[in-house]
N, C-alpha and C positions, 0 to 999 in steps of 0.2 A: 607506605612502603619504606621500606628502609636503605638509606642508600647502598648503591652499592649493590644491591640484589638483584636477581637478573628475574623478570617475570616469568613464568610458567609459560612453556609452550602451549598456543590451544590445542584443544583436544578435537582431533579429526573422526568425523562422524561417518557413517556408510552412506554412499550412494546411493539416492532417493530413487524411490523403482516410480516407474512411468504410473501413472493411474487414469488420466485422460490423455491417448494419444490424439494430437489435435496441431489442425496447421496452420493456427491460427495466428494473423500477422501483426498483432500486439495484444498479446494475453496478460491480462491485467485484473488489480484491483479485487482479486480473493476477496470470498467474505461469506463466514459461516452462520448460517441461519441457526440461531438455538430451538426456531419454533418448530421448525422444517426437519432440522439434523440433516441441508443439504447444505453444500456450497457453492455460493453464485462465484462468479468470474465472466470478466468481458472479453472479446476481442473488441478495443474501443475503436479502432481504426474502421471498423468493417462491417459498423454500425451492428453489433448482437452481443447479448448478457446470455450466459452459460449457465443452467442448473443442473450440479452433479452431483447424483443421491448413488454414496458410497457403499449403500446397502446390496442396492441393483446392479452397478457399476455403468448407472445411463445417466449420459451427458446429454441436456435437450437445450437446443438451439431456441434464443427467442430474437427474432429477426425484426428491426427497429429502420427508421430513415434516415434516421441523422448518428453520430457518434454519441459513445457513454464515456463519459471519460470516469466516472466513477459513481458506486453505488453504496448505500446501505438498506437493512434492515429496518421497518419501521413494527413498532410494538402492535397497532392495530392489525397488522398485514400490509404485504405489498411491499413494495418497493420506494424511495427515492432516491433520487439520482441526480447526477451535476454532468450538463449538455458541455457545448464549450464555452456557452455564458450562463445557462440558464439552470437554475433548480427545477424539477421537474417530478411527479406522481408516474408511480408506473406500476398498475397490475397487471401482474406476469403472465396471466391466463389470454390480455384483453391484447398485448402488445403494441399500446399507445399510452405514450407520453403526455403527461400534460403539465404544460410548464407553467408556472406562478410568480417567477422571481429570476429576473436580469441581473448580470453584474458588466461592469466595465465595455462598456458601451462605446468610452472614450479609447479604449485602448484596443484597435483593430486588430493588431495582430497576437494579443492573447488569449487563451484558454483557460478552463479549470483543469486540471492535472491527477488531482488525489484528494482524499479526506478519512475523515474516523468520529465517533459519536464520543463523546465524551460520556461519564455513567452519572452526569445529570440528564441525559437525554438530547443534547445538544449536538448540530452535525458544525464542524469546523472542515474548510474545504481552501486548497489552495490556489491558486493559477499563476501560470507562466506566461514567458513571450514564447508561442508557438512557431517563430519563424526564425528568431536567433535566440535558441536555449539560453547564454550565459547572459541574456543582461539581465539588469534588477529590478523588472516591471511586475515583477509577481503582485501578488499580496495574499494575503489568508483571511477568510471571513470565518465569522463562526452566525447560525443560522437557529435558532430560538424555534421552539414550536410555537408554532402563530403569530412569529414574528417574521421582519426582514432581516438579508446580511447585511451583517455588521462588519465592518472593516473593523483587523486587529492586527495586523500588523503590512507594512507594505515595502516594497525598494530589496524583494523576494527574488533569487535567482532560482528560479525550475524549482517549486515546491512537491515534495515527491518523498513521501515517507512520515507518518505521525503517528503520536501511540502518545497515553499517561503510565508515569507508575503504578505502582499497585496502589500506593496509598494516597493518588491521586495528586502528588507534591509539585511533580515536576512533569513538564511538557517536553516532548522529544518534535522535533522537523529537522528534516533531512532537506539541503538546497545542493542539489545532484550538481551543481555546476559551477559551485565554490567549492561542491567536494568534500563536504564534508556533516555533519548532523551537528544540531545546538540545540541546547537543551535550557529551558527558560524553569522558571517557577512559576507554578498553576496556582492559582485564587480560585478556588472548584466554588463558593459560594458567588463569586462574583462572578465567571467567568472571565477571566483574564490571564494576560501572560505577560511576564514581565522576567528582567535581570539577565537577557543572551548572556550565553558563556559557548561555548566549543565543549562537543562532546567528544567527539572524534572527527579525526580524519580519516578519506576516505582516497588513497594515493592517486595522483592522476597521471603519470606517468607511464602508465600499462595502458593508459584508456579507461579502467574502472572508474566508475562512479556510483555515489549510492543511491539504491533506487528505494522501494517500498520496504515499511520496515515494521513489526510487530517485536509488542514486550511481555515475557514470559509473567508466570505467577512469580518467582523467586525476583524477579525485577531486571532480570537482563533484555537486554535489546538483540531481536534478531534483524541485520540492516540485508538485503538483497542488493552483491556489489554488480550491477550488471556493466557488459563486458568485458566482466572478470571470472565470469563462470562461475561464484560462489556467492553462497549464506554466512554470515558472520556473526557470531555471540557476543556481545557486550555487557562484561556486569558493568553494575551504573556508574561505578568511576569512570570506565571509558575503556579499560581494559580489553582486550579480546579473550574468549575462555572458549569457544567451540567455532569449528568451520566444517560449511560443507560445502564439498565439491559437487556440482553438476556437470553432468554428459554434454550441455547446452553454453555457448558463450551467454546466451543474457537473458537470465533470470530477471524476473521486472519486480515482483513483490509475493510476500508470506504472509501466512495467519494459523492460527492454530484452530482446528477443529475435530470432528469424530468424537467418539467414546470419550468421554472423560477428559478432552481438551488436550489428548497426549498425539495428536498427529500434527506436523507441521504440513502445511500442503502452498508448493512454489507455484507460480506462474512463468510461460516464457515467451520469448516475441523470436520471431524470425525476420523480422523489417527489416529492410538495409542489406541484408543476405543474399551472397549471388548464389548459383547454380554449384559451384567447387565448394560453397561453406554447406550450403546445405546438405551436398554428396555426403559431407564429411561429420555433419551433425544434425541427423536427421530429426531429430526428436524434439526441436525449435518450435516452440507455438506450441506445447502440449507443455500439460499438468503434471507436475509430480510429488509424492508425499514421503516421509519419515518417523519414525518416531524418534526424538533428538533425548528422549531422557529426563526431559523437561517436562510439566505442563504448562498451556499458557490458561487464560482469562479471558470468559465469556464477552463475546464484544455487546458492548453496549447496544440497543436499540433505541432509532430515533422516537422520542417523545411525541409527537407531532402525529 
């Protein structure tokens, strides 16, 4: 950029219309089936994975015992998913879990938080300290099919947001409670992540922080600033280029799905919400979708 030049305002997007109204008290973790043409979504708090076939407009509850804190897509069928320690199988028909792989055992008061497959097939999966957000006990593993997790990076605040470029260069995490996303450089043959740099920040002075994040085909970053009530476009300098506003203060995470990968579809929570927030914004803990102009990219399914 040249100095001196003032950036382009983002371009403000239209108001995502409701598509699952839903009161659910931490709606999270989207994630479009390319086999299905559905999209899952949790309420992780409340122990149930959501499938919602955009066709029919029917959202079917699968009701679990314990928390999902996050799921993907697996290529044979079914599901896996990350407990608050554990990797876990899950077909959707049978609604039991069965879990294979522990993490952090030592560390009592943390969880898994979020993940995403990388398009070797790989699930990479983060976790926090569940009981003081900002310290730096996270870490991220990334999980091999027919392997165990592998620690790759650790001294993580609230991991919460991943995605690759398109041409698989660069690794994007988001740590909600330093506020801000970094962006590493990806080794896709090896599996690695290497070179932190700061991609953006994410202000904390509103209370916003960033929560789940997906990357378009053209390579922009959409980050979910939740308790800031909006979606945000990042091309890959770091720029902002598009916002949207939601009817909901806290949006938790995005993905692109439907026809042709041209829907973006939000999640929202209502947690922490009293009785006057909610008067006033009812539509808290339900889905909603857009078409931003954009498309994004098929998410990958786990290999495994």
């Amino acid at each position: 950029m040249v100095v001196g030049m003032v950036s382009p305002k983002p371009l403000q997007l239209p108001t995502p219309d409701c598509v699952v109204r839903s009161e659910a008290t931490c709606g999270e973790s989207p994630m479009w089936s390319t086999l299905e043409a559905v999209l899952y979504w949790t309420d992780n708090v409340e122990h149930r994975i959501h499938r919602f076939d955009p066709r029919t407009g029917h959202d079917e509850e699968i009701r679990l015992d314990e928390d999902v804190m996050d799921l993907v897509v697996r290529r044979e069928g079914g599901l896996l998913v990350v407990t608050a320690k554990s990797f876990a199988w899950l077909e959707p028909g049978s609604g039991v879990l069965r879990p294979f792989a522990e993490v952090e055992q030592d560390r009592p008061d943390n969880r898994f938080n979020d993940g995403k497959v990388d398009r070797r097939g790989r699930y990479w999966a983060g976790s926090m300290d569940g009981e003081h957000w900002d310290r730096p006990t996270g870490a991220l593993y990334r999980l091999d099919p027919g392997g165990a997790p592998a620690l790759q990076l650790d001294g993580v605040v609230c991991a919460n947001g991943l995605g690759w470029s398109p041409d698989d260069r660069t690794f994007y995490l988001g740590e909600s409670f330093r506020h801000a996303i970094f962006a590493y450089d990806f080794d896709i043959d090896r599996g690695t992540v290497s070179n932190r740099r700061l991609f953006t920040e994410v202000g904390a002075p509103d209370g916003a922080f960033p929560d789940g994040l997906t990357v378009d085909a053209e390579g922009g970053v959409w980050s979910v600033h939740n308790a800031g009530g909006k979606v945000v476009r990042y091309d890959p300098e770091g720029a902002p280029t598009h916002v949207v506003d939601l009817p909901v203060p806290h949006p938790t995470s995005c993905i692109f799905g439907g026809e042709d990968l041209t829907t973006l579809y939000i999640t929202t929570a209502r947690q922490g919400m009293d009785d006057d927030d909610l008067a006033r914004y009812p539509l808290s803990g339900s889905v909603f979708a857009l078409d931003p102009g954009i498309p994004g990219m098929p998410e990958p399914l786990f290999a495994g």
